[in-house]
C-alpha positions in Angstrom: 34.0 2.8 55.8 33.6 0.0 57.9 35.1 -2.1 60.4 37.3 -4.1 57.3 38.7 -1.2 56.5 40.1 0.7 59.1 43.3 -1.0 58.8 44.5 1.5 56.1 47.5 3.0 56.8 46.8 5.7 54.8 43.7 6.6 56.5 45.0 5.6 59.6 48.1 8.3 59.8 45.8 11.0 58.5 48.5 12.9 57.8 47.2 16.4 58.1 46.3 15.9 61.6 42.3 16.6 61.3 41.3 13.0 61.2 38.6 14.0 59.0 37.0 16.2 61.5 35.8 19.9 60.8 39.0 21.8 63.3 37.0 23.1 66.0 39.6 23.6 68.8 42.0 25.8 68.8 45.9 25.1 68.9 47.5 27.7 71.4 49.9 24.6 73.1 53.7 25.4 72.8 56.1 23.2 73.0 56.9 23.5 76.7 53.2 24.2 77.7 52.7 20.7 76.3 55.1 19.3 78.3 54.1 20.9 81.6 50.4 19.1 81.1 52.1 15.4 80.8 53.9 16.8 83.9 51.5 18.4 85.6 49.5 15.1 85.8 52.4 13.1 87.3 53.1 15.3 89.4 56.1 14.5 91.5 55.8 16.5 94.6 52.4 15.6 94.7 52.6 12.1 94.4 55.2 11.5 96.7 53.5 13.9 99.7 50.6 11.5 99.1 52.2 8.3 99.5 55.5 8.6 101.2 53.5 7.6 104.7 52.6 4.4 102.2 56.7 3.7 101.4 57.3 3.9 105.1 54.6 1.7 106.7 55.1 -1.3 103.8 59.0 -0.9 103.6 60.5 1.3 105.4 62.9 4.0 103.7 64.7 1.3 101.4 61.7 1.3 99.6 62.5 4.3 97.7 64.6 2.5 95.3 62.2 0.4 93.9 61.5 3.7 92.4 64.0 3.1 90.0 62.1 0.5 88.6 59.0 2.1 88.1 60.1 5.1 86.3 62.3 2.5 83.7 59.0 0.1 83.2 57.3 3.2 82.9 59.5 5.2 80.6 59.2 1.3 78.1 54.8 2.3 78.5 55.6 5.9 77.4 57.6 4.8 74.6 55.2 3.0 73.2 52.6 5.3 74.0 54.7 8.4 71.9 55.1 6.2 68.7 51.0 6.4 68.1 51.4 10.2 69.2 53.8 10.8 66.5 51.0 9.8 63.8 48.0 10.3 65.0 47.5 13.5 66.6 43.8 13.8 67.9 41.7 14.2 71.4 41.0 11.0 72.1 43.8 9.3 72.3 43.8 5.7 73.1 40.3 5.8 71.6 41.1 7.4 68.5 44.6 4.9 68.1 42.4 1.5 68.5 39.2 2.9 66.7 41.8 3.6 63.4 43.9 0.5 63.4 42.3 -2.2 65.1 38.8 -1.1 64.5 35.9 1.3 66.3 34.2 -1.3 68.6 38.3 -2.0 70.5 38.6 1.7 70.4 35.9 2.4 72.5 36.4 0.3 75.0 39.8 2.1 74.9 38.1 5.4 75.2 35.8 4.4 78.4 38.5 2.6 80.0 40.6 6.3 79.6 37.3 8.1 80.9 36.9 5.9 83.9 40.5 6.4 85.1 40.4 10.3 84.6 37.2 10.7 86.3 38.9 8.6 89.1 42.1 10.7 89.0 39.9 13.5 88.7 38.6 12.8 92.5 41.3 11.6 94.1 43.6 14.7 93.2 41.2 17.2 94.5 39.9 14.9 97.4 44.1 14.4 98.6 44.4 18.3 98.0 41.4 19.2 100.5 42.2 16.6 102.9 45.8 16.4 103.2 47.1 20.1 102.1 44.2 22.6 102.3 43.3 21.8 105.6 46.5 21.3 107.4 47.7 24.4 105.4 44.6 26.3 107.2 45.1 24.4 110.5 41.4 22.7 109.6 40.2 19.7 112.1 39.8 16.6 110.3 36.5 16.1 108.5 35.3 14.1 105.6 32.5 16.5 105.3 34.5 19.5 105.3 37.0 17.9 103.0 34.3 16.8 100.3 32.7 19.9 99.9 36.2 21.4 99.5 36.5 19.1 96.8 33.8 20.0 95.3 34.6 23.8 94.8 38.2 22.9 93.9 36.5 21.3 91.4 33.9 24.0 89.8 36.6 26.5 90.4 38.9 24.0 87.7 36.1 23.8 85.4 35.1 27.3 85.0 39.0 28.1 83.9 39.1 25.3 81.8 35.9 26.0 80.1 36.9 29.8 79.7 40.0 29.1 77.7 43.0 26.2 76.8 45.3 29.3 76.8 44.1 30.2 80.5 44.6 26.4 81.6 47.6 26.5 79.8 49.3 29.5 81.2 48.2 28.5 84.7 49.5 24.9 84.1 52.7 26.2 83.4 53.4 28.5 86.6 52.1 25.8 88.3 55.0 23.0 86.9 57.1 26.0 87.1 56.7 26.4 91.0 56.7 22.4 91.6 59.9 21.8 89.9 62.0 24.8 91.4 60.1 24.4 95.0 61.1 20.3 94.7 64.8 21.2 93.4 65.3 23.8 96.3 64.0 21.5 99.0 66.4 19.1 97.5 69.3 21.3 98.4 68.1 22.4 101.3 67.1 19.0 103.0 70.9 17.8 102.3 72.5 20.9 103.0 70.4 20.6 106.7 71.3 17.4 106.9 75.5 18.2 106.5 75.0 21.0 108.8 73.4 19.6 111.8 74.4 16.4 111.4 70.3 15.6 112.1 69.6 12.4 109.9 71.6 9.6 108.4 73.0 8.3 105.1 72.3 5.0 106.3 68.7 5.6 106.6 69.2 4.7 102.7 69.0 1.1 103.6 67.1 1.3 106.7 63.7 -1.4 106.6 62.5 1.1 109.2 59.3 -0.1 111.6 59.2 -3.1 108.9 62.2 -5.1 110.2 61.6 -8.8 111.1 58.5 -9.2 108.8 58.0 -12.5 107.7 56.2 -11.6 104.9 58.4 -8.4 103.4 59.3 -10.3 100.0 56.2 -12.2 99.9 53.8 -11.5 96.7 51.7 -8.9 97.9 54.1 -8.5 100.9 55.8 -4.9 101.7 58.4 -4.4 99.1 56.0 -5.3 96.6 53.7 -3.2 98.1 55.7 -0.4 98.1 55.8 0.2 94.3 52.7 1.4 94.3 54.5 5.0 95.1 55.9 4.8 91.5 53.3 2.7 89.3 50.3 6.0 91.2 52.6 8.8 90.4 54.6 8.4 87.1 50.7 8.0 84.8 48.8 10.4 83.4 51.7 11.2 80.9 49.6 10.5 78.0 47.8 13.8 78.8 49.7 15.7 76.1 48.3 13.2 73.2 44.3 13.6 74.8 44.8 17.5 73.9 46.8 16.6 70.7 44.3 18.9 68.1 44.8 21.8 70.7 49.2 21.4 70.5 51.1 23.4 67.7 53.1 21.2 65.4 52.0 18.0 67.9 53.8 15.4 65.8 56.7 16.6 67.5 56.1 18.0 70.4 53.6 15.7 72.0 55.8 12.4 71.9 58.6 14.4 73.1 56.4 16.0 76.0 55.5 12.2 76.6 59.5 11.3 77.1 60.6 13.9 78.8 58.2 14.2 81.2 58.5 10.3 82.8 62.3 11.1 82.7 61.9 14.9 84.2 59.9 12.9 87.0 62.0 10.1 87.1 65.0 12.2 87.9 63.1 14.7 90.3 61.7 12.3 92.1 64.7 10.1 92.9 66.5 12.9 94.3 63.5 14.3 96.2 62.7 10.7 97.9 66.5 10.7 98.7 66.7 14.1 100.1 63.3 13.2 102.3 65.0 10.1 103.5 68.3 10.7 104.3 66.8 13.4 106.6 64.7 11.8 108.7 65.8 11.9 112.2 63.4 9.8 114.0 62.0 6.9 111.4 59.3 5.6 114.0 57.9 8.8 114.8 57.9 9.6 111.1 56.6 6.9 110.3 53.6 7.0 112.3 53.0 10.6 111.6 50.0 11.8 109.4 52.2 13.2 106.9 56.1 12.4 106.9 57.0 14.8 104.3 55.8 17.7 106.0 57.1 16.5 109.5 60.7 15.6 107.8 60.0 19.7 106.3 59.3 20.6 109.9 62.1 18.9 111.8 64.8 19.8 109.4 64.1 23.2 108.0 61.5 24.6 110.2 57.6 25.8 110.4 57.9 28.3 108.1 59.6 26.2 105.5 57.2 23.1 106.2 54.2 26.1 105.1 55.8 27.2 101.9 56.3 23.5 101.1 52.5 23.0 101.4 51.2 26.3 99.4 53.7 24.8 96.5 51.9 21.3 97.1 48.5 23.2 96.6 49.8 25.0 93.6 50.8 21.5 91.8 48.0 19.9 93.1 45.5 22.6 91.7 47.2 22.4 88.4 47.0 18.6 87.9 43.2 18.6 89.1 43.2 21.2 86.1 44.8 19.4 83.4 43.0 16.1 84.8 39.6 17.5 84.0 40.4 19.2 80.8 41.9 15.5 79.5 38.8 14.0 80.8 36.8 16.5 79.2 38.7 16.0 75.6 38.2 12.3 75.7 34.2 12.5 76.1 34.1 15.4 73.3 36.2 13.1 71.1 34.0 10.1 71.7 30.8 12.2 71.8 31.7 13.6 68.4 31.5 10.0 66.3 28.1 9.6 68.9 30.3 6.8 70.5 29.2 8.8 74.0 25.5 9.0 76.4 24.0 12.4 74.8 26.1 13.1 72.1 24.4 16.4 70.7 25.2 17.9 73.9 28.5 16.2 74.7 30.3 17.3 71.7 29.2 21.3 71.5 32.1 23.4 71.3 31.5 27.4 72.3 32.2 29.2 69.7 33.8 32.3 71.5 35.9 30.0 73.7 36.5 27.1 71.4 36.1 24.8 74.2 33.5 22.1 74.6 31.6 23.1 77.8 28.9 20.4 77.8 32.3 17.9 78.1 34.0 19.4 80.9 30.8 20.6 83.3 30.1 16.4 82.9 33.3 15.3 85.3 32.5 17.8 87.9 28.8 16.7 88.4 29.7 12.8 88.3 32.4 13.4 90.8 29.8 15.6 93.1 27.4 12.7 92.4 30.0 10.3 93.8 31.0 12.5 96.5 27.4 12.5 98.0 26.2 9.0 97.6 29.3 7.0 98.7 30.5 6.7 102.0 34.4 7.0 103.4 35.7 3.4 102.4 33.4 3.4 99.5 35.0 6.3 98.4 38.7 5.3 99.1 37.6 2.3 97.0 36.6 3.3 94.0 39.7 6.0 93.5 42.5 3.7 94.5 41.1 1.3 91.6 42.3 4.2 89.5 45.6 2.4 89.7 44.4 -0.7 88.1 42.4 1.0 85.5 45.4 3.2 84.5 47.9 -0.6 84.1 44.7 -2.3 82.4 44.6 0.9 79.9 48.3 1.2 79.3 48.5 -2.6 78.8 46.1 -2.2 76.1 47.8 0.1 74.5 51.4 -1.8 74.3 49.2 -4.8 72.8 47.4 -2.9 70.5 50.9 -1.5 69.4 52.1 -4.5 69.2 49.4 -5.5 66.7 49.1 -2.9 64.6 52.7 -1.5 64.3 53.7 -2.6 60.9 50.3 -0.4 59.3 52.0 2.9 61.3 53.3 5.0 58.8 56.5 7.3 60.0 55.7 10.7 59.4 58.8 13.1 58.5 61.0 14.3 61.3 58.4 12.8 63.9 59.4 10.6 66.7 60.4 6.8 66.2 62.3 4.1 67.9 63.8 2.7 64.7 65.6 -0.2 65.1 64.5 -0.2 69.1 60.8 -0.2 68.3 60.4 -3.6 68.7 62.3 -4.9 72.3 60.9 -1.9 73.8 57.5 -3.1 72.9 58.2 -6.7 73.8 59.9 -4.6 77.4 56.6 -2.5 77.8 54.1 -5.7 77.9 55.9 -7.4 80.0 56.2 -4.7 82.4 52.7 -4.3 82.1 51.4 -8.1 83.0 54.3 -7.7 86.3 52.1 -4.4 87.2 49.4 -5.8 87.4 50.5 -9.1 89.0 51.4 -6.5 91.3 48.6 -4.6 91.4 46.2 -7.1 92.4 48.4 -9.4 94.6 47.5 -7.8 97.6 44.5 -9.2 99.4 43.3 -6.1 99.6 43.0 -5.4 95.9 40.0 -7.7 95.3 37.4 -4.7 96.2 39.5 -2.5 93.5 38.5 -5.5 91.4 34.5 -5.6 91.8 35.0 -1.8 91.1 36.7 -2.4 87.7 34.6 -4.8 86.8 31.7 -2.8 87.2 33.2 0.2 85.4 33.6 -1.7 82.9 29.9 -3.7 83.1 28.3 -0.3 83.0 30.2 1.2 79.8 29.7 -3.3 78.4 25.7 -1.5 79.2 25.9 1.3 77.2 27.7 -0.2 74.5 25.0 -2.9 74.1 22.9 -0.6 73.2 25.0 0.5 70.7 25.3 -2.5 68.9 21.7 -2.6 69.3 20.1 0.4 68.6 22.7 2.3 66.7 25.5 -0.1 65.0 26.1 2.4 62.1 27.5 4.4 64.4 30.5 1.3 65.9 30.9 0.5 62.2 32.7 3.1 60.5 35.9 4.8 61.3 36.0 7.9 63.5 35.7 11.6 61.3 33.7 10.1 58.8 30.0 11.5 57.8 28.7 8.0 59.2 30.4 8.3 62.4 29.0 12.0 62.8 
């Protein structure tokens, strides 16, 4: 089939869920376990540990509402996002959505976009979790050394799970969401209950600009309160995790849209009231403000030592388990490229063990890459390349709202599967425009034109790779993914 025809909406739904492809993974994913890896990715607590000092310096606490509009652009790009879940169930995702209804050569530069940003979330979860968890939690002196090879193991030690079994990661996964979301509700109570008792904090810190006041450029473009909404548009992504491990889900039609919802709602929620909790007890906003981690000072001031500790192994636990789910979505994107030999060595790439139905060439490949990087790049470098993550997440969602928007009339609705109806539309239209504003707000910021050269060398490398493609092999970017040509 080429190019022409991939447009068929018969074809395109592939109703039985293979996509043409020979079931080689195995489906263990229950309904909740699904949910917890769209979760485990966004990660609330971790996410707002890691970027509360962020909301403080560029805002001050009033930030935290702009929140609220994060999580609602955000829900519009999940929306959209669940629709193609609903009908195409497959590892691969993005790559598998374009390369069926716009055509293979759009879906993979879908699928290397995807693999660039989960390589990058890959590092920068495990690198925040040695740096700003492990080592306080161990009472470690500061030390990029120290912390990178830290990363490093936190990284084998996620691979070897992940390659031993989904049910393993799974299982894990889901103790690990379990912990987050009862440790963040308890410290919810607790924080405000503190607060009533000792009468240590304010209500009016809700409105506070904090250390910021007097800025002159606070509601500039690129000034502080635009700024600040980079504590929403880092933390609520990665919620299209569930539909990269789609062909490992039971019944995923259903439960993958659903664990695409209601995990940016779950998160939306949680982390509202978490970020109110943190800010109505802050007692001193200067000194928390300039501290190395406010959360765990405002855990420290208001609810003790031992508290402030527990607080941090839960951090670790949610951290480890979206490192985990990170790598096993990265993983499932390059076996679901490799597979059509749309990836660099795709004999190799695409191998599934047969005893732990798992493709172990895929997931060993993130681990050495991100070692790789960890060794040749220096501190900035570094800091660099994983905060244009951000941009390569709004780039990739972007895509995917105007692919949507392309191809929505050729998407058939599958039977008791997930659908906007009448909505489908206007939340669409909602979706891309949020996604042009992130980006506007992305880049506005002088700072962001390094993040830039980095994305545009991503992308140059994979513009590399697919040249040769084109080249060498354009069978292979000419017909539709599953078929005999493809594989």
């Amino acid at each position: 089939m080429t190019a022409e025809h991939t447009a068929d909406p018969a074809a395109a739904g592939q109703a039985d869920g293979d996509g043409g492809y020979e079931p080689e993974l195995k489906r263990t994913l229950g309904s909740f376990q699904v949910f917890a890896i769209s979760f485990a990715f966004i990660s609330v607590a971790v996410g707002i540990f890691g970027t509360y000092d962020d909301l403080l310096r560029n805002s001050g606490p009033v930030g935290i509402w702009t929140w609220i509009v994060a999580a609602l652009g955000q829900l519009l790009i999940a929306l959209v996002i669940a629709q193609f879940a609903a009908r195409i169930a497959l590892s691969g995702s993005s790559y598998q959505w374009a390369s069926r209804l716009a055509n293979p050569k759009i879906g993979w530069f879908f699928g290397w976009l995807t693999f660039c940003y989960l390589i990058t979330g890959l590092m920068a979860i495990n690198s925040a979790m040695a740096s700003q968890c492990l080592m306080p939690l161990f009472d470690m002196a500061p030390d990029e050394t120290t912390a990178r090879v830290i990363t490093v193991v936190l990284m084998v030690i996620q691979a070897v799970l992940a390659i031993a079994s989904t049910k393993i990661v799974a299982l894990l996964n889901s103790v690990a969401v379990g912990v987050e979301l009862t440790i963040v509700v308890v410290l919810v109570v607790a924080l405000l209950v503190a607060v009533a008792v000792t009468g240590h904090g304010s209500v009016d810190n809700l409105t506070s600009r904090g250390t910021t006041t007097g800025a002159t450029d606070y509601f500039a473009m690129g000034g502080g309160l635009a700024a600040v909404m980079i504590v929403g548009l880092a933390t609520l992504v990665g919620f299209d995790a569930a539909a990269n491990m789609a062909e490992e889900a039971k019944d995923p039609f259903r439960t993958v849209p659903r664990a695409i919802v209601g995990s940016v709602v779950a998160a939306g929620v949680l982390g509202m009231l978490f970020l109110i909790a943190l800010t109505v007890a802050i007692t001193d906003i200067p000194a928390v403000t300039a501290a190395e981690s406010p959360v765990a000072t405002i855990m420290g001031d208001q609810l003790g030592t031992v508290t402030e500790r527990v607080f941090l192994v839960a951090i670790a636990i949610a951290f480890f388990g979206g490192g985990m789910v990170t790598l096993t979505s990265c993983s499932r994107m390059i076996f679901a490229m490799a597979r059509d030999d749309r990836f660099p060595a795709p004999r190799l790439m695409k191998r599934v063990d047969g005893h732990t139905k798992t493709p172990i060439p895929a997931t060993i490949l993130p681990v050495v890459l991100g070692t790789a990087i960890l060794v040749a790049l220096p501190g900035d470098a570094l800091l660099e390349l994983i905060t244009s993550g951000t941009v390569l997440i709004a780039l990739t969602y972007g895509g995917i709202v105007v692919l949507y928007l392309s191809v929505r009339k050729r998407l058939e609705h599958k039977e008791g599967g997930f659908t906007l109806g009448r909505f489908e539309m206007p939340v669409a239209v909602a979706a891309l425009i949020w996604s042009v504003c992130v980006l506007v707000i992305l880049l506005s910021p002088a700072s962001a034109g390094t993040a830039v050269v980095i994305v545009a060398g991503l992308l140059a490398v994979g513009g590399l790779y697919f040249a040769y493609l084109m080249i060498f092999r354009r069978r292979v970017l000419e017909s539709e993914p599953g078929e005999p040509m493809a594989i």
